[in-house]
Structures are given as C-alpha cells and as structure tokens.
C-alpha positions as CSV (number, residue, x, y, z in Angstrom):
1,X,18.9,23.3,43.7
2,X,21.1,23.7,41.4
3,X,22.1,20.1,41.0
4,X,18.0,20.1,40.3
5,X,18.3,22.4,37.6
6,X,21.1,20.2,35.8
7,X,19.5,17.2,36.0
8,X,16.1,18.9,34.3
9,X,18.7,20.2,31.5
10,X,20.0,17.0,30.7
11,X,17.0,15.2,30.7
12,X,15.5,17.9,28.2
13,X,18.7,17.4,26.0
14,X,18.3,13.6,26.0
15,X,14.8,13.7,25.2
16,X,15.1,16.4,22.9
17,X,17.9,13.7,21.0
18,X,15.8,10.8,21.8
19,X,12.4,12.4,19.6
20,X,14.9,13.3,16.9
21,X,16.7,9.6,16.4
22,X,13.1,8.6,16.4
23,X,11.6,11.4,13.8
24,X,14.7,10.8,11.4
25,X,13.5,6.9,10.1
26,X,9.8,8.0,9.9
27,X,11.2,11.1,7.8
28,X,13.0,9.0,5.4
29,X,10.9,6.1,5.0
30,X,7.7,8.1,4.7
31,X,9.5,9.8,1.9
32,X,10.4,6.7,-0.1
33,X,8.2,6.8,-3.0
34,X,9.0,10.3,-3.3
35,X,12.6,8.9,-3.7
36,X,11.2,6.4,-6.3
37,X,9.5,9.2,-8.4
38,X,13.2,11.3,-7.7
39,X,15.0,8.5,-9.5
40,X,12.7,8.4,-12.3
41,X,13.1,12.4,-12.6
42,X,16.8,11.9,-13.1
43,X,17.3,8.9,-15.2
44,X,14.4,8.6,-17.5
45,X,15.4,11.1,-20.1
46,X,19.4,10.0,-20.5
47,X,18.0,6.4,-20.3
48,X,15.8,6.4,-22.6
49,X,17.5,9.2,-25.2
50,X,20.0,6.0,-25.3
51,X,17.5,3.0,-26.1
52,X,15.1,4.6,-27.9
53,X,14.3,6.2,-31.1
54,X,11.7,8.6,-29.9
55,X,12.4,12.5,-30.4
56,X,12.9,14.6,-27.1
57,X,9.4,15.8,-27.6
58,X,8.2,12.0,-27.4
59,X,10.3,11.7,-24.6
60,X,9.1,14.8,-22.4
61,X,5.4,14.1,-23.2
62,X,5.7,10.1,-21.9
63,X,7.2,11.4,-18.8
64,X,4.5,13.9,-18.3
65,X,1.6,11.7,-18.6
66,X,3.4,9.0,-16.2
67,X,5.4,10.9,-14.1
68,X,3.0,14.4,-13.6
69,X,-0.6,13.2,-14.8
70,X,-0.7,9.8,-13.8
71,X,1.1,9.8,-10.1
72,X,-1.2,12.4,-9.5
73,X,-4.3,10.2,-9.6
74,X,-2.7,7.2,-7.8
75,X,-2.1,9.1,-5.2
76,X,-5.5,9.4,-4.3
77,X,-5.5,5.7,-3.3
78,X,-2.4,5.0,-2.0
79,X,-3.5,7.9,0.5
80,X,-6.1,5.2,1.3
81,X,-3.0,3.0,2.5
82,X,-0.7,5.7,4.3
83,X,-4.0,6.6,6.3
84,X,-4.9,3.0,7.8
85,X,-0.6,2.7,8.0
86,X,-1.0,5.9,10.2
87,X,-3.8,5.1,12.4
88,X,-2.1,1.7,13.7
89,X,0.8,3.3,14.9
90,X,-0.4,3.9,18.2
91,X,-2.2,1.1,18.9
92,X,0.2,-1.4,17.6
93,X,3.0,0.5,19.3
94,X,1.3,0.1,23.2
95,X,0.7,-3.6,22.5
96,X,3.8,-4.4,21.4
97,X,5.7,-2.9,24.5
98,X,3.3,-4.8,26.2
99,X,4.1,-8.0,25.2
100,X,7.8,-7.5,24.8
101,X,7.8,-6.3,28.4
102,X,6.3,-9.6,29.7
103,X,8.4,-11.7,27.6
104,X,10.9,-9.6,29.2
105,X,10.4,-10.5,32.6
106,X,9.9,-14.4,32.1
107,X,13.2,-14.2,30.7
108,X,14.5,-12.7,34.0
109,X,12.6,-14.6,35.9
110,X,14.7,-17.4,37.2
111,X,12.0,-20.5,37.2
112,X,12.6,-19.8,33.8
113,X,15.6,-20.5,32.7
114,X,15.5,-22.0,29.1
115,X,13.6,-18.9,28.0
116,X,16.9,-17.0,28.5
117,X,18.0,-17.1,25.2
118,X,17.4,-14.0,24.0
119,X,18.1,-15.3,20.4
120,X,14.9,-17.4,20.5
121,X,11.9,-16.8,18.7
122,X,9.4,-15.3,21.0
123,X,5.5,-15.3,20.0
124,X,3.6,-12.1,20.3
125,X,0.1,-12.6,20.1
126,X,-1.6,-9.6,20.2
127,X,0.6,-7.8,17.9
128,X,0.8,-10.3,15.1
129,X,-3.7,-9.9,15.0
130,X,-2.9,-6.3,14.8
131,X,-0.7,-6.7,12.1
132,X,-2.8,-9.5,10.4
133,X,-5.9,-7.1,10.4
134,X,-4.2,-4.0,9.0
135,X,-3.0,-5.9,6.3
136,X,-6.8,-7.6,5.7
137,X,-8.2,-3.9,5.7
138,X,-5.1,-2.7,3.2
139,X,-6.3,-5.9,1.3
140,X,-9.7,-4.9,1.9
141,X,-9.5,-1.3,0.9
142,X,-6.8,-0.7,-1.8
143,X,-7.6,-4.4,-4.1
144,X,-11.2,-2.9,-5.2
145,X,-9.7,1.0,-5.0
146,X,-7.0,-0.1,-7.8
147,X,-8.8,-2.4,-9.4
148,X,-11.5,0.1,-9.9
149,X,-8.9,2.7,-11.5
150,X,-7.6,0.7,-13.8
151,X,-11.0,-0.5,-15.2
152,X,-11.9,3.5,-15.0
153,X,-8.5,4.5,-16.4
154,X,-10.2,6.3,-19.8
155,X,-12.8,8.3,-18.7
156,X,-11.1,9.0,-15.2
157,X,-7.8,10.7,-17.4
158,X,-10.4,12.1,-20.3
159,X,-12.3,13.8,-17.5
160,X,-9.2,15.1,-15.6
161,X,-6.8,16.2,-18.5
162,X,-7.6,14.8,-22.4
163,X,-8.6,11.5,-24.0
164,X,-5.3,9.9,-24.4
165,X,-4.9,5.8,-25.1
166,X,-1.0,6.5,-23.9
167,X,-2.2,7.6,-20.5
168,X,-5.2,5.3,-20.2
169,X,-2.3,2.4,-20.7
170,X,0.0,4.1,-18.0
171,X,-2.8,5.0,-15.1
172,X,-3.8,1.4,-15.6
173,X,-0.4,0.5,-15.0
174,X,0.1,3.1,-12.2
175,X,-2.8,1.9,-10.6
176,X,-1.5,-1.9,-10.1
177,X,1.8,-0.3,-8.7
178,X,0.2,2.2,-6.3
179,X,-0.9,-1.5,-4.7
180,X,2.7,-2.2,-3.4
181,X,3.5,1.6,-2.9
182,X,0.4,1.1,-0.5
183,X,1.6,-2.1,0.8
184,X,4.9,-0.7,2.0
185,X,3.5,2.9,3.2
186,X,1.4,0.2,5.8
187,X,4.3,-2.2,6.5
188,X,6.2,0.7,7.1
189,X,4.3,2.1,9.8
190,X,4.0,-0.7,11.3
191,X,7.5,-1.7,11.6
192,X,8.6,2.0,13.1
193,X,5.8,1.8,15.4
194,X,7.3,-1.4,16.8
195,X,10.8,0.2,16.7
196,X,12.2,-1.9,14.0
197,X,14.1,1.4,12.7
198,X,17.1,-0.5,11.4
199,X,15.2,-3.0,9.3
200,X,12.7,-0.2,8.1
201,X,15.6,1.9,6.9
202,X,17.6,-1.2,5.8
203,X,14.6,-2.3,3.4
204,X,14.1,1.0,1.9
205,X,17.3,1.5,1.0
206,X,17.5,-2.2,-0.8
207,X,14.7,-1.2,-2.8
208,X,16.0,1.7,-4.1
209,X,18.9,0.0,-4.7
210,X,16.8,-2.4,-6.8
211,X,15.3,0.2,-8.4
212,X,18.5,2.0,-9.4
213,X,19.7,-1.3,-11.1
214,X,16.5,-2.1,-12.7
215,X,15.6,0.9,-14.3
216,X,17.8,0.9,-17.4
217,X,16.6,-2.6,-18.6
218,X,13.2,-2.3,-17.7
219,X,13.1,0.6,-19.8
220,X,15.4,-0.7,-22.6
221,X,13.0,-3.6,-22.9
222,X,9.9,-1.8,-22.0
223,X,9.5,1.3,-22.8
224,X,8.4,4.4,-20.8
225,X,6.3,1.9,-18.6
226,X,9.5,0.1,-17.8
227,X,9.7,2.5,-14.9
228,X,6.7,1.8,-13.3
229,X,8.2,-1.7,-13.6
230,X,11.1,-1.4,-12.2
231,X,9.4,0.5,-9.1
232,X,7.2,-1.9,-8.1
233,X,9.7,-4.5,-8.2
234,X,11.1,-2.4,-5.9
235,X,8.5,-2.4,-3.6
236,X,7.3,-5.6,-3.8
237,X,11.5,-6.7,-2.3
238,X,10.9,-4.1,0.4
239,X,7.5,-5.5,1.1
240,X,8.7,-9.1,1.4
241,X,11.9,-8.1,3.4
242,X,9.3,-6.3,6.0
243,X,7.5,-9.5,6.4
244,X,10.0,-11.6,6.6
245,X,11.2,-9.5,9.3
246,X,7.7,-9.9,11.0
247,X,8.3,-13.2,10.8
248,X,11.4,-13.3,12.4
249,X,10.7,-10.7,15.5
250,X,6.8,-11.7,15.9
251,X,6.5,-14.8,14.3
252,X,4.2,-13.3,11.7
253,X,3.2,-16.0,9.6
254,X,2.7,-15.0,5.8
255,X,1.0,-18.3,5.0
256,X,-1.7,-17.2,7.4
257,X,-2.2,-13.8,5.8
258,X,-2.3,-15.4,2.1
259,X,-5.1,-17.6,3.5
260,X,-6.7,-14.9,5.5
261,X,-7.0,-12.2,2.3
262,X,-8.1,-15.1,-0.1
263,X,-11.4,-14.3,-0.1
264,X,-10.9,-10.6,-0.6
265,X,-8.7,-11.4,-3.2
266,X,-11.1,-13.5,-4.9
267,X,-14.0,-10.9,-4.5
268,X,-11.7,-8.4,-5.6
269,X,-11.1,-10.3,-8.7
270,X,-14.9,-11.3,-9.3
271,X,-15.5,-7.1,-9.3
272,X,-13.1,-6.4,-11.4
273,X,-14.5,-8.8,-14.1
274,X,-17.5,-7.7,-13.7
275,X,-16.8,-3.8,-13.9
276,X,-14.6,-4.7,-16.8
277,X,-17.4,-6.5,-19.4
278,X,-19.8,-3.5,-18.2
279,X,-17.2,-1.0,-18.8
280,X,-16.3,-2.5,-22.1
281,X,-20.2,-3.3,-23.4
282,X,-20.6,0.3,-22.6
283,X,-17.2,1.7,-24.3
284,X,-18.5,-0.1,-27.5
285,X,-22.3,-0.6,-27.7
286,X,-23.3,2.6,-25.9
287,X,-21.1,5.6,-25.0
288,X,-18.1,7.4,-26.6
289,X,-16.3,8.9,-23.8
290,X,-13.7,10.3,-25.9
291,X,-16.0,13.0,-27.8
292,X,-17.9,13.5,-25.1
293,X,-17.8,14.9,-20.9
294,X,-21.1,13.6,-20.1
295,X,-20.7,10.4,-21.6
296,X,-17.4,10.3,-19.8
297,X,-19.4,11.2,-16.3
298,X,-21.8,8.6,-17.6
299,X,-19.6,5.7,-17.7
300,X,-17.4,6.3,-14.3
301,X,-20.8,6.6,-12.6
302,X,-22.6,3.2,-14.1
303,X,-19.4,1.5,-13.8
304,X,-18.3,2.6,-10.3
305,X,-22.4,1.7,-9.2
306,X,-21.9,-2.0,-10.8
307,X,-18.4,-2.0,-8.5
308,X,-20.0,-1.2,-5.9
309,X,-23.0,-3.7,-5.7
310,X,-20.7,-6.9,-6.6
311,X,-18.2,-6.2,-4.4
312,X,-20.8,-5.0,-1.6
313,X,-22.9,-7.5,-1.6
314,X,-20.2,-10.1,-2.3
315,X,-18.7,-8.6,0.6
316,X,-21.9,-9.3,2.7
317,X,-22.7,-12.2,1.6
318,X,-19.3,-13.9,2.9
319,X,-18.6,-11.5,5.4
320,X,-15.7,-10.3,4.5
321,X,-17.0,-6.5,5.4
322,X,-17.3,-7.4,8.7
323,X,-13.3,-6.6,8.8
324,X,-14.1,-2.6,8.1
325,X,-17.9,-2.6,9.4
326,X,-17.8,-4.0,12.6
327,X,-21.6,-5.0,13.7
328,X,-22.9,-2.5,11.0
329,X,-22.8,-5.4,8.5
330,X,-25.2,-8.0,10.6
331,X,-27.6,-5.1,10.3
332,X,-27.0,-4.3,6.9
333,X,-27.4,-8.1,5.8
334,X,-30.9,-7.9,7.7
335,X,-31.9,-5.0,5.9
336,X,-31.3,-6.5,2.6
337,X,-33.0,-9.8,3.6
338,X,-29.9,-11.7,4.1
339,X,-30.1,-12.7,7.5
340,X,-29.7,-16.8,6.9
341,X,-25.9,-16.0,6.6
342,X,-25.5,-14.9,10.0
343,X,-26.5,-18.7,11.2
C-alpha cells in the first residue's frame, strides 16, 4: 500500500514538472511583443535624446502617440491573429502525435530498414494542411483587417483621441507591423503545439536580439517610426526562422503557401485601392473629419461599407471565402445570383 501511495506521489511530482517545462515556452513566447514594446520603453528616450534635435517634450509626446495611442488600436487586430493561433493548438497538436507516432513505428519496424535514419526528412501530411490553412485564414483575416486601418488611420485616431497628422502617420505604420506581430503570435502557436519548444524559444530570442541592434539606427535614420521599424524586422526574422523550421521538421513548403495566399493577397490589395481613392475623394471633395465627429463617423462607415463589398464579393467571386465560410459561401453566391462560379 504504501509502495501505492509513493508511486501516486511521484507521478503527481513528475506531472506537476512536466505541465510547468511545458507552461514556461508558451509564457515567454506569448509575451514577446510585450518584450518588443519593453525595449522600446527603455531605449527610445536615451536614443533618440542622442540623434535628435527635438526637445523632451517632442520626445515624450512621439512616444505617447506610438507607444500608448497607437499600440492600443493594433491590438485590436493582431487579437484577430493570437485567436486563430489559439484555436489550432489542439487540433494541430493530436494530428501531429499522430503522424509522428506512425512514422515512428515504420522506423522500428524491421521490413523497413532504410527509414531508420532518424535524421531523414519525414513528410507529415496532415499537419503541414493544418498549418497551410491557418496561415491562408491569418492571410485571410489580418491582410484586409490592416489594410483597412491604415486606409482608416485619421478618423479611426480623431474619433478615439484628437485629429493628429503625427499619429495618422504612425497607426498607418503600426498597422503594417501588427501584420508580422500577427504572423508570429500564429507561427508561434503552432510550433509549441507541435512541441518545437527549443526552436520557438530560440527564434524569439533572435528577434529580440535583432531588435536590440536595430533600434539605434533605425531611429537615427528614421525618426520616432524607426521603432516600429526595427520591430517588424524583428518579426519578420522570427517568422522566417519558424518556417524554415516547418520546413525542416514537416516538410512545410513556403513556395506552396506564397502560391496558396496569392489570391488573397491580390484581393487584399485590389480593397485597399479601392478604399483608398474613396477615402481620399471623400477627405477632399466631401467631408472634413478633422473639425468634425460626425463627419469622422461618416467616413469610417462609407469607407469600411466600400471594404467590405470589394473584398466580399471579390472574395466570392474567386472563392477565396470558402477558406473561412465553409459551405455558407455556395449559398451566399446563389443568393446574390452568382451561381455560374460554382461550375
């Protein structure tokens, strides 16, 4: 019995160290762009008190519209990114056992024997769709959500703080960078859910390396946006090294993704165009958001409702919806009389 009770005791302590090993990457890498913002907190200020001539004053008030004001509103979409990250975990996590359980017991198997190599590159099916269709419903999801804010940046910040040209320029900015901030919170996840701890931590902390020795020139030759710069340089080298670890342990093959997101890409683009003259026939023709809330209401709402229709109906029309709605799309294209492209 009492032998029993031991063994129950250990097995409690093991697991109890297993869940924390596990909980400690997902704590530190979910915290990354925190660590981002954390750098900027401490080195803006001497940084740029050495490189440039603006007063302290100057200086505090930049930070404040990119550091406080604008992170604030990016945050809203890279949300979008850290919840579809989150919701693969699971999933991804049971089919990737799966399939590295199988490969598993070829390699034991003895009729087998040139798959012994353990070094070799071992395909995984299942997992790499799973992987290809986060990333096509990141893709799907965050292009038009960023896209949209920057287009959006002046009446979005007149409505949520003060007109301010400065912090149209810098949510614009922060709006192209919450794209690989959104990118890694996905890659991320889906690395730890496959147990690629090591690799997930050793990525992050290149980044922030990169980051570190970026941010004095980027804001020497920059400016206050020489920052945001310098963080999503930093990102976009975590993101690559993530995929070309995919590639390595899944045979993930970025060429395939590239072609698999062009059209969304090139929808994407076609909105943003489109939003853009709108937005800017309206910002000079029509409304003055600066003087006025309603006007600033106005303008979000029209130029949001043009967003919309291109990239909905784009997305119809080539069925590149289908990735988020599923069968809901066929019926939506026969409601709107455009049936034909279901042939």
């Amino acid at each position: 019995m009492y032998a029993v009770e031991e063994e129950a005791d250990v097995s409690t302590v093991r697991l109890l160290i297993e869940i924390i090993s596990i909980a400690i990457p997902f704590i530190i890498s979910g915290s990354a762009i925190e660590l981002s913002r954390l750098i900027d907190l401490n080195t803006y200020m001497p940084i740029m008190e050495r490189v440039s001539d603006l007063s302290r004053d100057q200086l505090i008030n930049e930070y404040a519209i990119f550091g406080a004001n604008a992170n604030k509103l990016v945050t809203i979409i890279v949300s979008l990114a850290v919840a579809i990250g989150s919701t693969s975990i699971s999933v991804i996590s049971a089919t990737f056992s799966e399939e590295k359980r199988k490969i598993e017991d070829k390699m034991a198997d003895r009729r087998h024997p040139r798959r012994s190599d353990r070094r070799a590159n071992h395909d995984f099916p299942d997992t790499k769709a799973l992987v290809m269709h986060n990333l096509k419903l990141f893709t799907l999801v965050m292009l038009p959500s960023a896209i949209g804010m920057a287009v959006l940046a002046e009446p979005v910040y007149a409505f949520i703080y003060s007109y301010d040209p400065m912090g149209t320029s810098l949510l614009q900015l922060s709006a192209f960078v919450a794209i690989t901030m959104g990118l890694f919170a996905v890659l991320v996840a889906m690395m730890q859910s496959m147990s690629f701890f090591k690799e997930a931590i050793f990525g992050l902390l290149v980044g922030m390396i990169i980051k570190l020795a970026l941010q004095l020139p980027m804001l020497a030759f920059f400016g206050t946006p020489g920052a945001q710069i310098a963080t999503a340089i930093a990102f976009v080298a975590i993101a690559a090294f993530y995929l070309w670890r995919l590639h390595v342990r899944i045979n993930f093959s970025v060429a395939e993704l590239f072609v698999q997101i062009r059209g969304i890409v090139i929808l994407a683009a076609a909105m943003g165009v489109a939003t853009w003259l709108v937005n800017q026939f309206l910002r000079r023709y029509i409304l003055s958001p600066e003087h006025s809330l309603f006007q600033q209401i106005l303008q979000m709402v029209i130029v949001a409702a043009v967003g919309i229709l291109v990239y909905g109906i784009g997305g119809l029309r080539f069925k590149i919806l289908d990735i988020l709605l599923g069968d809901k799309a066929k019926r939506l294209r026969a409601k709107l009389g455009m049936s034909k492209y279901d042939q």
